[in-house]
C-alpha positions in Angstrom: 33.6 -34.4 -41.8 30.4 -36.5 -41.3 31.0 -40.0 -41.0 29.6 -42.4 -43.1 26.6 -44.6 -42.0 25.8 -48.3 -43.0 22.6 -50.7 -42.0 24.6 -54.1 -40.0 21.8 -55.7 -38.5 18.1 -56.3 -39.2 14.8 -57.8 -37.3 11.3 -57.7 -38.0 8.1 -59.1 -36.7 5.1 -58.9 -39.5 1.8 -60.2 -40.0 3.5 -62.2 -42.6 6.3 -63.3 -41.5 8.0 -63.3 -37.7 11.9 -63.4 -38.7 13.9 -62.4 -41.5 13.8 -65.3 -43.6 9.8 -65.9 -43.1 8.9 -62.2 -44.3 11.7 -62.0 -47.4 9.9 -65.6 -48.7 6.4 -64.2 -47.9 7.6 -60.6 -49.8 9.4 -62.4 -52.3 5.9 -65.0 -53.0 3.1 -61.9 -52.5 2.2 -64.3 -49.4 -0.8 -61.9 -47.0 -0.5 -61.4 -43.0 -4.0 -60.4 -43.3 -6.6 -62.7 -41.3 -10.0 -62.2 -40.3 -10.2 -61.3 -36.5 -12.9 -63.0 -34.3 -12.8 -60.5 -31.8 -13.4 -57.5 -33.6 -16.5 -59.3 -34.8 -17.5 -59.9 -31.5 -17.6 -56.5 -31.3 -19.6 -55.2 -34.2 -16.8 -53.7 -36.3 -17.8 -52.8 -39.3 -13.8 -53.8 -41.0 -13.7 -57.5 -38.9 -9.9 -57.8 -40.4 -6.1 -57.0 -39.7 -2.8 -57.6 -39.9 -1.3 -58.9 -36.9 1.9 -61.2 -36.3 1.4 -64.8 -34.7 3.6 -65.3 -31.9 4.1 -68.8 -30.9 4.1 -68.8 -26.9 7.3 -71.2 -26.5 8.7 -68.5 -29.2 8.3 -65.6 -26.1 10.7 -68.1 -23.5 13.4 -66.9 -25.9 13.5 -63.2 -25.5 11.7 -62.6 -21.9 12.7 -64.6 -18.7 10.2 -65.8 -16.2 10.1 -62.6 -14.1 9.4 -60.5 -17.4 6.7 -63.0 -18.9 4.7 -62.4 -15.6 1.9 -59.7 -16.0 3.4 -58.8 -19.6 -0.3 -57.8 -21.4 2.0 -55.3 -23.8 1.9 -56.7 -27.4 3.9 -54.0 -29.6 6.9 -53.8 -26.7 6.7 -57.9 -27.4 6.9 -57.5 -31.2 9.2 -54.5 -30.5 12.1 -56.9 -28.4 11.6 -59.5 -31.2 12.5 -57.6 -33.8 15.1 -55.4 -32.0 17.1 -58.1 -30.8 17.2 -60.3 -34.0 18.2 -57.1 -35.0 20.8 -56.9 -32.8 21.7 -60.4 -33.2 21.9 -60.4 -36.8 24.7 -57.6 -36.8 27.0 -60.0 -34.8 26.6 -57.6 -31.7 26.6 -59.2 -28.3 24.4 -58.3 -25.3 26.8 -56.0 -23.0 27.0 -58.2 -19.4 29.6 -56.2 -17.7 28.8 -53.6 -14.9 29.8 -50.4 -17.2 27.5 -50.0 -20.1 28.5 -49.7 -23.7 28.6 -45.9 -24.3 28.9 -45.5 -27.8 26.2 -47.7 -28.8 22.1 -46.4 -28.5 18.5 -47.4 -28.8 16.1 -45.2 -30.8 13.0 -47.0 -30.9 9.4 -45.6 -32.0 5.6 -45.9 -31.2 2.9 -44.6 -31.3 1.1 -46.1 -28.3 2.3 -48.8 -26.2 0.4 -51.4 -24.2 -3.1 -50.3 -24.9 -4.2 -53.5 -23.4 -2.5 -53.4 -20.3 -3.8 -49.5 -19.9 -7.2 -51.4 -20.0 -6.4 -53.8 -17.1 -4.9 -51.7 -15.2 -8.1 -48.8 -15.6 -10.5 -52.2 -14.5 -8.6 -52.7 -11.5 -8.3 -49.2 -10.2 -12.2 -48.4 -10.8 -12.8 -51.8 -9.2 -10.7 -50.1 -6.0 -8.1 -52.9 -6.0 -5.6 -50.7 -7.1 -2.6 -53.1 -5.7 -3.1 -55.7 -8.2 -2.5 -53.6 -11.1 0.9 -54.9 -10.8 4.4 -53.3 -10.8 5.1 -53.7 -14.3 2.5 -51.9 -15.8 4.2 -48.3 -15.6 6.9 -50.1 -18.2 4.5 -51.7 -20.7 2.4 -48.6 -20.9 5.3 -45.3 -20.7 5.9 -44.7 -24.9 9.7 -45.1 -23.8 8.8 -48.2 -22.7 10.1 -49.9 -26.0 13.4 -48.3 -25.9 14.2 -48.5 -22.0 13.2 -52.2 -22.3 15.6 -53.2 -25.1 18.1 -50.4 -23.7 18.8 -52.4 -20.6 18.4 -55.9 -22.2 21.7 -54.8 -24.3 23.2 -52.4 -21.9 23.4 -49.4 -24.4 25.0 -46.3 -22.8 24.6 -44.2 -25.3 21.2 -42.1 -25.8 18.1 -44.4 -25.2 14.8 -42.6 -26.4 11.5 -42.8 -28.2 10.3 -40.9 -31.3 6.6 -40.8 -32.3 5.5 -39.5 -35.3 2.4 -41.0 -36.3 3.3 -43.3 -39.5 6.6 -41.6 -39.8 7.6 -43.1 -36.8 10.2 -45.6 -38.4 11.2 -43.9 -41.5 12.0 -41.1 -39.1 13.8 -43.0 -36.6 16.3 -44.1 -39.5 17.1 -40.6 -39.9 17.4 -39.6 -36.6 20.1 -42.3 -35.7 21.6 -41.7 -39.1 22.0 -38.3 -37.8 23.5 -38.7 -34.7 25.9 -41.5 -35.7 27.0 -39.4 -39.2 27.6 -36.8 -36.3 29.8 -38.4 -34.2 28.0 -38.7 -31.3 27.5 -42.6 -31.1 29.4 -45.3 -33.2 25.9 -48.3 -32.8 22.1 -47.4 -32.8 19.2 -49.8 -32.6 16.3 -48.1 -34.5 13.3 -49.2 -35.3 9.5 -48.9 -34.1 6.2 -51.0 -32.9 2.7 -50.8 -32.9 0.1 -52.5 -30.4 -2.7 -55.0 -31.7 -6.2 -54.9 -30.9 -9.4 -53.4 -31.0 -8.5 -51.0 -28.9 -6.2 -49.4 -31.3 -7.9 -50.4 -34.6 -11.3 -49.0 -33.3 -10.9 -45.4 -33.8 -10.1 -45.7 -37.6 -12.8 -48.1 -37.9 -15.0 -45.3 -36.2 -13.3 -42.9 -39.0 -15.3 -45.3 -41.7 -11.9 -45.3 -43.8 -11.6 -48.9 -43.2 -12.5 -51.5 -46.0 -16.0 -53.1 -45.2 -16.3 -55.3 -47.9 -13.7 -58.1 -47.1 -14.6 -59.2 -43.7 -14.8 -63.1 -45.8 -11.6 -62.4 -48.2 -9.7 -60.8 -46.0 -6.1 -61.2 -48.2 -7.6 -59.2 -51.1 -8.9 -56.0 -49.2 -5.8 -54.1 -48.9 -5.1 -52.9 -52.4 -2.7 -49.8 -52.9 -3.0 -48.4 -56.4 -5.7 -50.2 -57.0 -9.1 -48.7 -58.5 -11.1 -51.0 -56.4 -9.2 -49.8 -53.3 -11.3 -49.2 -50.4 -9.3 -48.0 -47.6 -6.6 -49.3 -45.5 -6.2 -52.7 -43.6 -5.0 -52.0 -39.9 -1.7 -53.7 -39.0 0.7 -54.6 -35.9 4.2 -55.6 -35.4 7.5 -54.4 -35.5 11.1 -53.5 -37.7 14.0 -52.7 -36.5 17.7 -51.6 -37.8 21.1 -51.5 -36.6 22.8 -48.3 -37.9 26.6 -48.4 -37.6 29.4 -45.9 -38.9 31.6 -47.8 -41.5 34.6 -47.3 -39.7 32.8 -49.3 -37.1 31.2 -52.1 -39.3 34.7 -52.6 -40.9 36.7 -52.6 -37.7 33.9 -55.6 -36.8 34.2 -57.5 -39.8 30.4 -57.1 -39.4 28.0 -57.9 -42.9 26.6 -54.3 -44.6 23.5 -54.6 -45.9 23.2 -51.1 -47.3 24.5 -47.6 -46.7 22.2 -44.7 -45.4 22.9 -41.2 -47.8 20.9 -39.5 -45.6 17.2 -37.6 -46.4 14.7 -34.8 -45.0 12.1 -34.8 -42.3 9.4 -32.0 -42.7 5.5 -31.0 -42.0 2.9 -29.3 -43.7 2.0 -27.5 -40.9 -1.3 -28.6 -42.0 -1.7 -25.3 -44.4 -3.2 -25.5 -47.7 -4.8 -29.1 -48.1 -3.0 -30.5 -45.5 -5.2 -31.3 -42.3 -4.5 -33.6 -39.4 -5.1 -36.8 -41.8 -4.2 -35.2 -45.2 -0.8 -34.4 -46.8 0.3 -31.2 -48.2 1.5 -32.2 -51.5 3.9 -29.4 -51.7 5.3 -30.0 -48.0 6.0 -33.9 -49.8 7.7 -32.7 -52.4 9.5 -30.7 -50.6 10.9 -33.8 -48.6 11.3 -35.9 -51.5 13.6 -33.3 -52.9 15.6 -32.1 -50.2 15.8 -36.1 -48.9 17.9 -36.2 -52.8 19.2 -33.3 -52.1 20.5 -34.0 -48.7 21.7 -37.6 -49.8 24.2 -36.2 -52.6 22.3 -37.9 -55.1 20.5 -36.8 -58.7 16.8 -37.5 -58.5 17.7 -39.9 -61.9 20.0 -41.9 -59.5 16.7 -43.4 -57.7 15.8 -46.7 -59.3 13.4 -47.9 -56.4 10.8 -46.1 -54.6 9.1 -47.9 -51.6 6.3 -45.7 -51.6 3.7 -45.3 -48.2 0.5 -45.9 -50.0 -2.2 -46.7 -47.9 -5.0 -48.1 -50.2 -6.8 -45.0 -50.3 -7.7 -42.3 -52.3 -4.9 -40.6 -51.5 -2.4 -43.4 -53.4 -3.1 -41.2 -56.7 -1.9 -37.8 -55.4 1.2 -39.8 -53.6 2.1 -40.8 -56.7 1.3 -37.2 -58.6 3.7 -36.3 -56.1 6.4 -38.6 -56.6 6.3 -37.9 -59.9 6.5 -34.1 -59.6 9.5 -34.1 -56.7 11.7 -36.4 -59.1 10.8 -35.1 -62.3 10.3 -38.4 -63.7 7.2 -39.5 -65.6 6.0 -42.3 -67.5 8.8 -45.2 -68.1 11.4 -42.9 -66.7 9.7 -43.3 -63.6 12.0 -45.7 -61.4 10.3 -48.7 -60.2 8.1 -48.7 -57.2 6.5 -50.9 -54.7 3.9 -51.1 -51.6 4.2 -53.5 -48.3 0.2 -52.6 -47.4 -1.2 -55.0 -49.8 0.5 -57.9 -47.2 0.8 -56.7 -44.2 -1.5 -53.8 -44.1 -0.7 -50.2 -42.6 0.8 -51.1 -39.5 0.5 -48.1 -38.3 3.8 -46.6 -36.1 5.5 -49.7 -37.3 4.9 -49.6 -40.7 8.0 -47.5 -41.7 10.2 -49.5 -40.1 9.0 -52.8 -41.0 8.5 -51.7 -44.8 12.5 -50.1 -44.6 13.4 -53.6 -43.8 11.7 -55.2 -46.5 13.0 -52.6 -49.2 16.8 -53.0 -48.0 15.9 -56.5 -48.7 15.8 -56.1 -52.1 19.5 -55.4 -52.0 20.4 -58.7 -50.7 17.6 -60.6 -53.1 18.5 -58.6 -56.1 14.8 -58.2 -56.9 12.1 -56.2 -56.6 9.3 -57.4 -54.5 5.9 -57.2 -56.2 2.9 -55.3 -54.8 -0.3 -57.7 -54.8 -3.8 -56.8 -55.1 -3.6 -54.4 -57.9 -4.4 -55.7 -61.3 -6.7 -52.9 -61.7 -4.4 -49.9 -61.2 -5.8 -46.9 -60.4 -5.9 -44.8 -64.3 -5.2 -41.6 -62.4 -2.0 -43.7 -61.7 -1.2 -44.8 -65.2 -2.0 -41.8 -66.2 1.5 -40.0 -64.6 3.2 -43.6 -64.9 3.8 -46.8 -66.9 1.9 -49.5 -65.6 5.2 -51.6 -66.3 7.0 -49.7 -62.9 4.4 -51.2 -61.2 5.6 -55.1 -60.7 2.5 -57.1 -59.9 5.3 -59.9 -58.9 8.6 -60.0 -57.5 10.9 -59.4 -60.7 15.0 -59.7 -60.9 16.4 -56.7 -60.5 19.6 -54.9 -58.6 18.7 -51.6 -57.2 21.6 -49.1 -56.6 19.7 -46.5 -54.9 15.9 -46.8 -53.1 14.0 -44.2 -51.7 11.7 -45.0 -48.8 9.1 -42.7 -47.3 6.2 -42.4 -44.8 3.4 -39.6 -44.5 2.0 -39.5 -41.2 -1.2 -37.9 -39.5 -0.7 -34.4 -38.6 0.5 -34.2 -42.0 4.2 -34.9 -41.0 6.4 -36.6 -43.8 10.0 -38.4 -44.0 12.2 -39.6 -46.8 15.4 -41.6 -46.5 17.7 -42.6 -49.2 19.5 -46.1 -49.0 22.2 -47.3 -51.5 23.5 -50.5 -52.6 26.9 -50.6 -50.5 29.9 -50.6 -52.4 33.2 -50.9 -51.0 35.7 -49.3 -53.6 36.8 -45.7 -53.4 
């Protein structure tokens, strides 16, 4: 018999909000992370904005000692330990300090790439021929694992310690994958999550693609506007969420606070067949997840009452939608209500499931739903599938039982979870 899995902990580090109680206020409020960025105008990019979190420097003394802090040029494994060990911290966990590590408790943390920056350095340094002052540490900030190894030994997890990286489905994934493992006996504790890197060294290659908004450079906290008709591609974003997943029997035994159960979902790809391509989805391959995610949750697609959609700001916010529609077999005003994190914090890339899971499990605890911003011309391909009322253009009162949260990444790669109100009767 699977066991039953529960969320006991959670972290985040946005471009609108470092902490838990900054990014629920600046969710709650519609408040932007977006800014304009001086350094990609330096350097002739045609989109000059992003979202990207402000760390404070004194705020870095309280997750990285002295030794640490020295050479450290990696910023998504810095958002990546802020978040994970709020996270940690928040579920009433402690940080192991015996010799013998804690074996039933893991680390399952995403990117996509890590310490672009430092790769940079380090490429100078060796093509300059002074190869030994690329510095010991730079192995760690730029090895994708170097996220989970990192906040693996700062705990002292025994249990598995690994990376995922699945494009944009990297967090929503990530959920699912520790769900899996914990539901399966294998591990009682896993710290999930997933971080992206800032910079123009990331951001430049979508900005290359021309699917980046050009148009906002001067306002930059109205260019990312999912399900808008005015929307003009995505806003690149940075930063990090993370999770702690827990089996019930565990979170009770602790006495620990449950912020929502996980039912479970589906992970899939479109094999990038039909209309699916490296940066397009295959509808049916989505519906396909959205279903079986219902399906594999133990649920009735009527059950859902919240969707936390991807939504990008693109063109391809209408078929998302189309798709939504046609997995759950809900239309119109049945059609539960449903929300984007882009319009604030901007696609943030291998973070952005994890950061936007965060901020939907949220709405448990706020009884609300957060509103999506940027959108008071809604796209009528949209409208035309939906009401325009399950579209809150602000935060409105409201208790969700059950939200469904996915991600649809490049190479066409998808992932649905399913997370319930928690309930502690029979």
């Amino acid at each position: 018999m699977s066991k039953q899995v529960v969320i006991t902990g959670l972290g985040v580090c946005a471009p609108n909000g470092v902490g838990l109680k900054d990014f629920k206020e600046a969710l709650r409020v519609g408040k932007s992370g977006i800014r304009h960025q001086s350094k990609l105008q330096e350097l002739n990019f045609s989109c000059q904005i992003a979202g990207e979190p402000l760390i404070k420097d004194n705020l870095l003394n309280q997750y990285f000692n002295p030794l640490q802090l020295r050479g450290l040029n990696a910023s998504g494994l810095v958002f990546g330990v802020i978040a994970g060990m709020d996270a940690w911290k928040d579920a009433g966990l402690k940080v192991n300090t015996a010799n013998e590590p804690y074996w039933d408790y893991g680390v399952l943390f995403g990117t996509g790439i890590l310490g672009v920056d430092k790769l940079r350095e380090s490429i100078y340094r060796v093509d300059e021929k002074n190869v030994r002052r690329v510095g010991s540490t730079t192995v760690v900030q730029t090895m994708a694992s170097g996220i989970s190894a990192y906040l693996g030994g700062m705990l002292g997890c025994g249990n598995q310690v690994t990376t995922n990286s699945s494009a944009c489905t990297t967090g929503t994934e990530g959920v699912l994958m520790a769900y899996e493992r914990i539901s399966q006996g294998k591990a009682e504790v896993i710290l999930t999550g997933s971080c992206s890197d800032s910079g123009p060294y990331v951001w430049g290659g979508f900005d290359a693609m021309r699917i980046l908004p050009r148009n906002y450079n001067d306002n930059p906290a109205q260019a990312s506007r999912p399900m808008s008709a005015s929307a003009k591609g995505f806003v690149p974003g940075s930063g990090a969420g993370a999770l702690v997943l827990e089996s019930l029997e565990s979170a009770k035994k602790r006495g620990a606070k449950i912020y929502a159960e996980v039912l479970g979902g589906e992970i899939n790809s479109g094999g990038q067949r039909g209309e699916g391509s490296m940066t397009a989805p295959n509808s049916m391959a989505v519906q396909r997840c959205i279903r079986n995610a219902v399906t594999n949750a133990g649920i009735s697609a009527e059950a859902i009452d919240v969707i936390n959609g991807h939504l990008t700001a693109t063109t391809k916010d209408a078929l998302e939608i189309a798709n939504w529609s046609a997995a759950l077999e809900r239309a119109d005003t049945d059609f539960p209500y449903i929300n984007s994190f882009k319009g604030m914090i901007g696609h943030c890339l291998a973070a952005a499931g994890s950061i936007e899971c965060v901020g939907a499990i949220l709405q448990f605890e706020e009884a609300s739903v957060f509103g999506n911003i940027n959108c008071e011309d809604l796209n009528p391909d949209i409208t035309s599938v939906i009401s325009a009322n399950k579209i809150p253009r602000k935060t409105i009162p409201y208790r969700p039982k059950m939200i469904a949260k996915a991600s649809f990444g490049f190479g066409d790669v998808n992932a649905c979870v399913i997370f319930k109100a928690f309930n502690d009767e029979p």
